[in-house]
ROZA-611296 format. One line per 2 residues: number of its first residue (from 0); their letters; for each residue z, y, x of C-alpha. Coordinates in Angstrom, 1 decimal. Layout:
! residues N
NUM	A	Z Y X; ...
END
This chain:
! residues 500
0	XX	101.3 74.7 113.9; 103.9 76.5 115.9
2	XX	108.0 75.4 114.0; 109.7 78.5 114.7
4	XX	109.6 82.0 116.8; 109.9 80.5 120.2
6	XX	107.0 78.5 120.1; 104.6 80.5 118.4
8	XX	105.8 83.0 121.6; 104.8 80.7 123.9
10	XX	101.5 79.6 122.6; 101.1 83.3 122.7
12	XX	101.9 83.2 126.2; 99.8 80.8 126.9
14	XX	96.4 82.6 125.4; 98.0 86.0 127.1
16	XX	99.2 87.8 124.4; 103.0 87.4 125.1
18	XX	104.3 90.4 127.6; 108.2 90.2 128.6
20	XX	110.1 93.7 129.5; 113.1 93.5 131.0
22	XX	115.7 96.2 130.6; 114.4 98.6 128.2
24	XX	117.1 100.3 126.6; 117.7 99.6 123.0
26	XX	118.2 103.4 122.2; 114.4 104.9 121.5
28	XX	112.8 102.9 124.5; 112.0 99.3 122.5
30	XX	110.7 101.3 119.5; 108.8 103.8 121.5
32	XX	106.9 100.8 123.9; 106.7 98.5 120.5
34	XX	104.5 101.5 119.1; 102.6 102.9 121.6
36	XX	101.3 99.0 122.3; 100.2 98.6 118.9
38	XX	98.5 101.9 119.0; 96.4 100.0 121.6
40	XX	96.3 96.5 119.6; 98.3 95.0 122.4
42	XX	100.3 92.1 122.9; 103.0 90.7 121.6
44	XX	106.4 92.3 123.3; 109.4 90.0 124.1
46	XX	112.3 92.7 125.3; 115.6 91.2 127.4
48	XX	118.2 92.5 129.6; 118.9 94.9 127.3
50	XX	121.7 97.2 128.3; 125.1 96.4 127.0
52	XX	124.3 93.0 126.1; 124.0 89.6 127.1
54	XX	120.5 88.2 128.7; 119.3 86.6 126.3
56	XX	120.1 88.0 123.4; 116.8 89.4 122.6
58	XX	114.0 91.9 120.5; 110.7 90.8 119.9
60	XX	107.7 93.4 118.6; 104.3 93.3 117.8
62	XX	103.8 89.8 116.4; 100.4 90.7 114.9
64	XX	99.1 93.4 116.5; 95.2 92.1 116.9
66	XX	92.7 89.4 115.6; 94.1 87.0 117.7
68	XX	97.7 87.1 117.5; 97.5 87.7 114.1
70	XX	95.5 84.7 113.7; 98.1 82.6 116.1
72	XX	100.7 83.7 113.4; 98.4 82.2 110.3
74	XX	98.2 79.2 111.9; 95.0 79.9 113.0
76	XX	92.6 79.5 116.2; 92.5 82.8 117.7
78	XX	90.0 85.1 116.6; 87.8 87.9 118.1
80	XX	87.4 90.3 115.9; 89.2 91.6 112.7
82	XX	85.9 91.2 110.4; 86.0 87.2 111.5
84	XX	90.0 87.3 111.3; 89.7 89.2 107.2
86	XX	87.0 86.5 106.2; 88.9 83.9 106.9
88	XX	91.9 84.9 106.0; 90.1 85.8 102.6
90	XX	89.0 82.1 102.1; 92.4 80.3 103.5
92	XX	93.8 82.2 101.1; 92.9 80.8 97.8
94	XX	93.3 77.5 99.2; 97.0 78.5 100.3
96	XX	98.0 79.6 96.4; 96.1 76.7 95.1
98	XX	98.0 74.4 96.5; 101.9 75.1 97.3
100	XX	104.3 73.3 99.0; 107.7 73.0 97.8
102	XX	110.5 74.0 100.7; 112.6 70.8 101.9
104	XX	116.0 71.4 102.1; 117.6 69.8 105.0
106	XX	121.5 69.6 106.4; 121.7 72.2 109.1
108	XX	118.9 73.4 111.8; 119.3 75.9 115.1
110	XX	120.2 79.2 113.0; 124.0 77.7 112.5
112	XX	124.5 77.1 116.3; 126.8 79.8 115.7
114	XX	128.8 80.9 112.9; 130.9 84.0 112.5
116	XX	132.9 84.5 108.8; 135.3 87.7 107.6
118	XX	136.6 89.2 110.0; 134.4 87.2 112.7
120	XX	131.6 89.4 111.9; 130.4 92.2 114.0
122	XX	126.8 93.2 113.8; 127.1 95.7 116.8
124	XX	127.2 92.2 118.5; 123.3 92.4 118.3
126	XX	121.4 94.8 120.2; 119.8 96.4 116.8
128	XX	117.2 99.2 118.4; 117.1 102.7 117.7
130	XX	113.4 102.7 117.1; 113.0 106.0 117.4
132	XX	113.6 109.8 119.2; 114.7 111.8 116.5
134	XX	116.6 109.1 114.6; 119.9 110.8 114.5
136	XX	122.0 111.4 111.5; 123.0 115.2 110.9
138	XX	126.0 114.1 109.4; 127.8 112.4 111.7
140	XX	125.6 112.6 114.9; 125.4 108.5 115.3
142	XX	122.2 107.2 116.5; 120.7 105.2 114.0
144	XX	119.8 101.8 114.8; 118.2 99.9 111.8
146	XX	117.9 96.2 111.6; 115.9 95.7 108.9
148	XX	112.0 96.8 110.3; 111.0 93.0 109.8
150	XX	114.3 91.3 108.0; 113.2 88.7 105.2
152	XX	115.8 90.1 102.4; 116.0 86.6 100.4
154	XX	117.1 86.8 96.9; 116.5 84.9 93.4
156	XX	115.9 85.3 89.6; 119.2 84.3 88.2
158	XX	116.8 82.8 84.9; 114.1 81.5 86.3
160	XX	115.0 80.6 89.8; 112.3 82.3 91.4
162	XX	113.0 82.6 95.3; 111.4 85.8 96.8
164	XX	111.7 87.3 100.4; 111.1 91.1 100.8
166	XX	111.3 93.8 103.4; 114.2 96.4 102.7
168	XX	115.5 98.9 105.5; 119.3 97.3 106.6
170	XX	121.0 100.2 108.6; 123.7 98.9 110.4
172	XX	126.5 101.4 109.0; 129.4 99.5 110.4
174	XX	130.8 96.4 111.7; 129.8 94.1 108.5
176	XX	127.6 96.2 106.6; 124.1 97.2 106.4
178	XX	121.9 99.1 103.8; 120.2 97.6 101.2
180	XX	117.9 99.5 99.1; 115.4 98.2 97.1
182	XX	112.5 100.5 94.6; 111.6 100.1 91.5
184	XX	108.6 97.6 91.0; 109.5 95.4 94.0
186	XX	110.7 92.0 93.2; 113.8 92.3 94.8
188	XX	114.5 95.0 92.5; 113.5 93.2 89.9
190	XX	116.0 90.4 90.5; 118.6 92.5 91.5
192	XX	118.8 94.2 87.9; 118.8 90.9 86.5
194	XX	121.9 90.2 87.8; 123.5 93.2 87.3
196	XX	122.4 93.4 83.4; 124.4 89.8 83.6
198	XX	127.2 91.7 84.9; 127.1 89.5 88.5
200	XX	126.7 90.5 92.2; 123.2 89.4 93.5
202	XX	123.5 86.7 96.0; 121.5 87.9 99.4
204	XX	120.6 86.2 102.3; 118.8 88.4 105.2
206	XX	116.9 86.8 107.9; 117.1 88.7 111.0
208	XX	114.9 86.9 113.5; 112.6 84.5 112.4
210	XX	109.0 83.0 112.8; 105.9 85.7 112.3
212	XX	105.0 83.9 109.1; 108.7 84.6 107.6
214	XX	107.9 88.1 108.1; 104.3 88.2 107.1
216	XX	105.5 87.0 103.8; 108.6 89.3 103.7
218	XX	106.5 92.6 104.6; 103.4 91.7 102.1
220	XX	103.3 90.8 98.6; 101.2 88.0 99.2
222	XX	102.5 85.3 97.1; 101.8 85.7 93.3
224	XX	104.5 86.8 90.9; 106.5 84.0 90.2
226	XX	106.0 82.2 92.8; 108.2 81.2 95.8
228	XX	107.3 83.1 99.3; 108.2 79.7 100.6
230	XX	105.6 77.5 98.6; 102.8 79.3 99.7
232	XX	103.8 79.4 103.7; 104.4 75.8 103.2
234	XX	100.8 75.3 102.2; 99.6 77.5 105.4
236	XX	101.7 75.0 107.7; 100.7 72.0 105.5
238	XX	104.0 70.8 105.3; 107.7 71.7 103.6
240	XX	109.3 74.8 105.2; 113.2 73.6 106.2
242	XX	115.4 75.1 104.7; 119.2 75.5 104.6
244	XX	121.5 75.9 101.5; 123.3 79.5 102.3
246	XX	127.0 78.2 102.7; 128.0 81.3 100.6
248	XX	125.2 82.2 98.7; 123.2 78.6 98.2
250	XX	119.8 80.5 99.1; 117.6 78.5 101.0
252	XX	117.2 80.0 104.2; 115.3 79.3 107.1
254	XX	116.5 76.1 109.2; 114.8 77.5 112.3
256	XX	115.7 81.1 111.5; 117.0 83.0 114.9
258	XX	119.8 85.3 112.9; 120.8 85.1 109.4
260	XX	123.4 87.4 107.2; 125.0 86.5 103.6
262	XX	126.5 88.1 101.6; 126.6 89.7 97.6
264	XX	125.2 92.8 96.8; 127.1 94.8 94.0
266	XX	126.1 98.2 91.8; 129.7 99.5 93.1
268	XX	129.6 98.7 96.6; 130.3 101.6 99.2
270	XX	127.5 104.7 100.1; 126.8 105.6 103.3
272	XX	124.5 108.1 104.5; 121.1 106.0 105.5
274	XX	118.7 107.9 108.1; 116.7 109.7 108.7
276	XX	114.3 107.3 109.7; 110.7 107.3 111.2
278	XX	108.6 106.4 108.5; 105.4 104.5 108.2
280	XX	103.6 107.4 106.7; 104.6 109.1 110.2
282	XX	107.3 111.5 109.3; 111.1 111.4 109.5
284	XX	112.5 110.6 106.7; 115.3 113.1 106.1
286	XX	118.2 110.6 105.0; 119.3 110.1 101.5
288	XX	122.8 108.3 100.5; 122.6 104.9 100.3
290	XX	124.3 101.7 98.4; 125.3 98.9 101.6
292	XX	125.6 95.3 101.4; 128.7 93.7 102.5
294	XX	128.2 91.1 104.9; 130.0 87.9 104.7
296	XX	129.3 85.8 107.4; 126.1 85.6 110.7
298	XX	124.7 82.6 111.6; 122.8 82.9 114.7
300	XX	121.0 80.5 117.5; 122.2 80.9 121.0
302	XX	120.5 83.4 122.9; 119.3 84.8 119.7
304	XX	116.4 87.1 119.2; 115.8 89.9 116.6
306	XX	112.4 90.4 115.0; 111.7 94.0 115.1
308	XX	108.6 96.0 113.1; 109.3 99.6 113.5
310	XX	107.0 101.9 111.4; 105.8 105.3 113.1
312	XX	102.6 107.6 113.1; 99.6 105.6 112.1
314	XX	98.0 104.2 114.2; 101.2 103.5 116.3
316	XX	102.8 101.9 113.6; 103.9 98.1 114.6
318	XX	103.3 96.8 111.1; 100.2 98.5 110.9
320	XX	97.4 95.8 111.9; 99.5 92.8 109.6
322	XX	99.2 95.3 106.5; 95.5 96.5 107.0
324	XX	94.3 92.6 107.5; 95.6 91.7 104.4
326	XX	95.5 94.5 102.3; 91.8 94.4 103.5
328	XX	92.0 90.2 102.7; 93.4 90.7 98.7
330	XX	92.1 93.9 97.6; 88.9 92.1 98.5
332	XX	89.7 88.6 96.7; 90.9 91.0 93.8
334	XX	87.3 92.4 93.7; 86.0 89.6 93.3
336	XX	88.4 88.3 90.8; 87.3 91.0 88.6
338	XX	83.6 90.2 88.4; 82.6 92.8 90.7
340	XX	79.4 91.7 92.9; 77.6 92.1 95.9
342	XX	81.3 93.4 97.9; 80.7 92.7 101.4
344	XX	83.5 93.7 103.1; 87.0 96.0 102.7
346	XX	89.3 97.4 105.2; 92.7 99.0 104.5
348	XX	91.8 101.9 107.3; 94.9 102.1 110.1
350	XX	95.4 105.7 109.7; 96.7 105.4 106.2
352	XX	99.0 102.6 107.4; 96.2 100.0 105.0
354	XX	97.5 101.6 102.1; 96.8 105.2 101.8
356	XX	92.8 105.0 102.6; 90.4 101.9 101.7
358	XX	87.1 101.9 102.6; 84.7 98.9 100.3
360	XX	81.3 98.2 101.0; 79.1 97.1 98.7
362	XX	74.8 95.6 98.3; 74.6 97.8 95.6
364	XX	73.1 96.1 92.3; 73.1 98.5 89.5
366	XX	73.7 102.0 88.5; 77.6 102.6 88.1
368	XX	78.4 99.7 90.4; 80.2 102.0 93.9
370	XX	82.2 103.8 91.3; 83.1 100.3 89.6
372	XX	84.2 99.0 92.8; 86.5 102.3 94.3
374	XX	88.6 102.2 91.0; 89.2 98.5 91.0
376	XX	90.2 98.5 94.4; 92.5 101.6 93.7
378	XX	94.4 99.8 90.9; 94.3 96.9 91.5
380	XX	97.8 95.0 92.6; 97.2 94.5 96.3
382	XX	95.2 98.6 97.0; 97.4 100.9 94.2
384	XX	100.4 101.5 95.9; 100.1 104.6 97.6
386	XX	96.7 104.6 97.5; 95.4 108.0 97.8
388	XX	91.5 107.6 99.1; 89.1 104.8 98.4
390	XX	85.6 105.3 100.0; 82.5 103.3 99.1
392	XX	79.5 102.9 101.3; 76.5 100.8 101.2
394	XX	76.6 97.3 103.1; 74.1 98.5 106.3
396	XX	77.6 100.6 107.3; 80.4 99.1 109.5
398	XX	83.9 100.0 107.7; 85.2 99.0 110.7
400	XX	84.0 101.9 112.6; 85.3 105.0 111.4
402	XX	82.5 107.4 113.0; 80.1 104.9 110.9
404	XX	81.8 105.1 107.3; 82.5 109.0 108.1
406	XX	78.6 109.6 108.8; 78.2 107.9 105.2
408	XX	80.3 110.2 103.6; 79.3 113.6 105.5
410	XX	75.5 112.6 105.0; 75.4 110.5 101.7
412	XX	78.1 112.1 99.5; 78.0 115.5 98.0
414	XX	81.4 117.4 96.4; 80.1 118.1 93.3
416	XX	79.0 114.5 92.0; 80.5 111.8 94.5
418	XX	84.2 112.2 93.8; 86.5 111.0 90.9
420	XX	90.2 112.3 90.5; 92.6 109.3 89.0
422	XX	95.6 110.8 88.3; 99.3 110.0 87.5
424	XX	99.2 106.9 90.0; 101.3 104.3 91.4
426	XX	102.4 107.2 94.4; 105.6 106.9 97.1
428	XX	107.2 109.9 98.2; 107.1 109.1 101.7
430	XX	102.8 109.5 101.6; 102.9 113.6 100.5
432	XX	106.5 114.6 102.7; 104.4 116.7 104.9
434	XX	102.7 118.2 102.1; 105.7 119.9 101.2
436	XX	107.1 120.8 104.9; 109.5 118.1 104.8
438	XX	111.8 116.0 102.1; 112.7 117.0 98.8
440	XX	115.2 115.6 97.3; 113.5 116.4 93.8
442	XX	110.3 114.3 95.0; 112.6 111.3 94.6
444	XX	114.1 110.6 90.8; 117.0 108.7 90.2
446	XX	117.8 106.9 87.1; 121.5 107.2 86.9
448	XX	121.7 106.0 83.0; 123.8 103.0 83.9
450	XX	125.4 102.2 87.5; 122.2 100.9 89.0
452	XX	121.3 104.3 89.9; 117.4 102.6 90.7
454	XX	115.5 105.0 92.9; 111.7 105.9 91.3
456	XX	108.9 106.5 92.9; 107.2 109.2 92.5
458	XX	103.8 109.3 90.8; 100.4 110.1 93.1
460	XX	96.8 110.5 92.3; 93.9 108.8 93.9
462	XX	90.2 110.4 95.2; 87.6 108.0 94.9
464	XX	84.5 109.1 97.2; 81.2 107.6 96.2
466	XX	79.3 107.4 100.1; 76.5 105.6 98.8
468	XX	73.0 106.1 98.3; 72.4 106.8 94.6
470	XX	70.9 103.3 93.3; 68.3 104.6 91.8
472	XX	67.0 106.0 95.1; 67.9 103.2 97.2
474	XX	64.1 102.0 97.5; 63.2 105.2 99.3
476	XX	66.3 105.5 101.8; 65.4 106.6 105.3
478	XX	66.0 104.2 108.2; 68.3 105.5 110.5
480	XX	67.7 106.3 114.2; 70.4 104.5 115.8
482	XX	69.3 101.3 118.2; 69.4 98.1 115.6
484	XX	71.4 95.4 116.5; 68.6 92.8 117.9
486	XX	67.6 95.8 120.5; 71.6 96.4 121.4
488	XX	71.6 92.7 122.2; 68.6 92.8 124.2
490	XX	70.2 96.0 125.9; 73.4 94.3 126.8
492	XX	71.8 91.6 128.4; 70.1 93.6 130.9
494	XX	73.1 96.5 131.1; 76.3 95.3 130.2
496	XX	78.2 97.6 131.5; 76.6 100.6 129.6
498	XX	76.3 98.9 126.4; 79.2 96.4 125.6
END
């Protein structure tokens, strides 16, 4: 398996899924080309000769955009479609958390080629995107170029020792500082308060530019509670991940890492105004005030490279195939967990961004089982945040298809019997902005009891939409009059070009 960023981009390269752009501009044009490609499920996007900096010094986009480099960045052969790419992930997956390996901490690796401390910093050194058109701050008219889209925010329990990695936006506000905000229920959060209650700044290390796996890790909540982002990636390359011992901070971070920040992050540190921000529900995010992270010291390789994720409008949302994989992957595994039978497949749908609409298909066994099915799914850990929709559909349906799982719902649902309300969910403001013609402030509570001042989310409510044939009539459903599979195949034989 691939040992850091550049060569997983050039075994990319070498199956074609590695496209380098020269000179696209870092203000709106990187974010708008990363999105529009993965709209398409394109390729992997290596951007240099950026204006206004060095060749070289480089972006990187849409890491996981489709079955196969998605599959490249698991370690995986590539694969063909996303249902093969989702089973197997499913499977490789329990054998990941079964058996983790430990991070190996070694002297020094490529990320401290280059080391800049105090007044050495300068983060404008790095050609941070704008990622998108209208991300312009009404307060003081700067662009706003955000270099947290795919950063691996390190951080660790102060009790337990726990070592987590997790996804925060980092606006670069000025020379040595970036944003750092981090919700309630995330486990950053969770550390971070920690430390606080002890009275102590949180130690942070932020990895800039690293290996698609870092970020897989960093963006999901795939490893358990409790346990280490690291162990489990070490089980998916079978052996230790290096790591370095944070000069500052003593975090591990990643030998191999392409750009790495420290620093402490206190409850009294300076506010700027963050945003607004394209969001990955598709809006812009109005800006809100935000609590910044000073930053300490940079390590960085030569000729470093900046991994770069940019949310926008489903389906031309960067992160959007990575999340709908393995949403689709653990809300599945949760199903199963739970005793539910006969699931054959689950998709977090692209349009929601994975999380706001899940579609399950199910052999249906007994009376009550769809129902059974769409409220595990919406509750469970891996499907309830955000979740606003969960449709279930018998297993002859391909949730992969949209027109397919949409005909099941139009022709095998009805209003009056086939949809449950859950209310008082795990919700996110940023999913219902448009329902209210824009942000409002009030959607958003702040606990400002003590000087955490944590951000809540707000609560949501989720329809569950029973598409199935009731199972007590499932002996007299019609067959449908679309061509079955064995005649398509015969069909595409003879005329591929009107059938594939």
């Amino acid at each position: 398996m691939y040992k850091d960023l550049r060569e997983n981009l050039a075994e990319l390269e070498r199956i074609g899924q590695l496209k380098l752009v020269q000179g696209a501009h870092w203000d709106t044009e990187i974010g708008a080309l990363a999105n529009i490609t993965a709209g398409k499920f394109g390729p992997a996007l290596l951007f240099d000769n950026i204006p206004g900096y060095p060749k070289g010094y480089r972006v990187v986009t849409n890491n996981f955009n489709n079955p196969k480099t998605m599959a490249v960045a698991l370690g995986l052969e590539p694969k063909e479609t996303t249902r093969e790419l989702v089973q197997e992930m499913r499977t490789r997956y329990k054998e990941w958390i079964s058996h983790p390996i430990a991070p190996r901490f070694v002297s020094s690796g490529p990320v401290m080629e280059n080391v800049h401390r105090g007044e050495e910093v300068d983060l404008y050194e790095l050609p941070t995107p704008v990622w998108h058109h209208n991300d312009v701050s009404p307060v003081t008219g700067e662009r706003v170029r955000m270099l947290g889209t795919m950063t691996a925010v390190i951080t660790q329990d102060p009790e337990t020792g726990w070592v987590n990695l997790g996804t925060y936006r980092n606006q670069v506000f000025s020379r040595n500082r970036v944003g750092l905000d981090m919700r309630d229920g995330r486990h950053g959060a969770m550390h971070r308060d920690k430390w606080w209650k002890q009275g102590k700044p949180m130690p942070v290390a932020i990895s800039v530019g690293h290996d698609p796996l870092v970020g897989i890790f960093a963006g999901m909540e795939v490893a358990p509670h409790g346990v280490s982002d690291y162990d489990v990636m070490g089980a998916i390359r079978g052996e230790p991940v290096e790591v370095i011992k944070g000069p500052l901070t003593g975090l591990p971070i990643p030998a191999t890492a392409e750009i790495v920040l420290e620093g402490f992050y206190r409850p009294d540190d300076e506010r700027f105004e963050e945003g607004p921000f394209g969001e990955w529900a598709g809006y812009t995010d109005g800006g809100s005030t935000k609590r910044s992270l000073l930053v300490e010291a940079v390590y960085h390789r030569n000729d470093p490279i900046i991994s770069g994720c940019p949310p926008g409008k489903p389906p031309r949302c960067n992160e959007m195939y990575l999340l709908c994989t393995w949403r689709a992957a653990l809300v599945h595994n949760a199903l199963e967990a739970a005793g539910v039978p006969g699931v054959t497949a689950v998709w977090g749908h692209e349009t929601g961004n994975s999380r706001v609409l899940l579609i399950v298909a199910i052999k249906q066994q007994y009376i009550g089982h769809a129902r059974q099915a769409g409220l595990i799914a919406s509750q469970c850990a891996a499907g309830a945040y955000t979740n606003k929709y969960v449709v279930v559909v018998d297993d002859d349906i391909d949730i992969y298809d949209t027109n397919d799982w949409l005909w099941a719902v139009c022709f095998r649902s009805m209003p009056d019997d086939s949809i449950e309300i859950i209310r008082r969910t795990y919700g996110s403001g940023a999913a219902i902005k448009g329902r209210f013609g824009g942000w409002s402030p009030s959607l958003h509570k702040v606990h400002a009891a003590s000087e955490t001042q944590r951000t809540l989310n707000v609560p949501g409510s989720v329809c569950l939409i029973d598409a199935t044939v009731p199972f007590e009539y499932l002996n007299e459903k019609p067959e449908t009059a679309d061509p079955p599979a064995e005649l398509r195949a015969a069909l595409a034989r003879k005329w591929p070009d009107l059938v594939e």
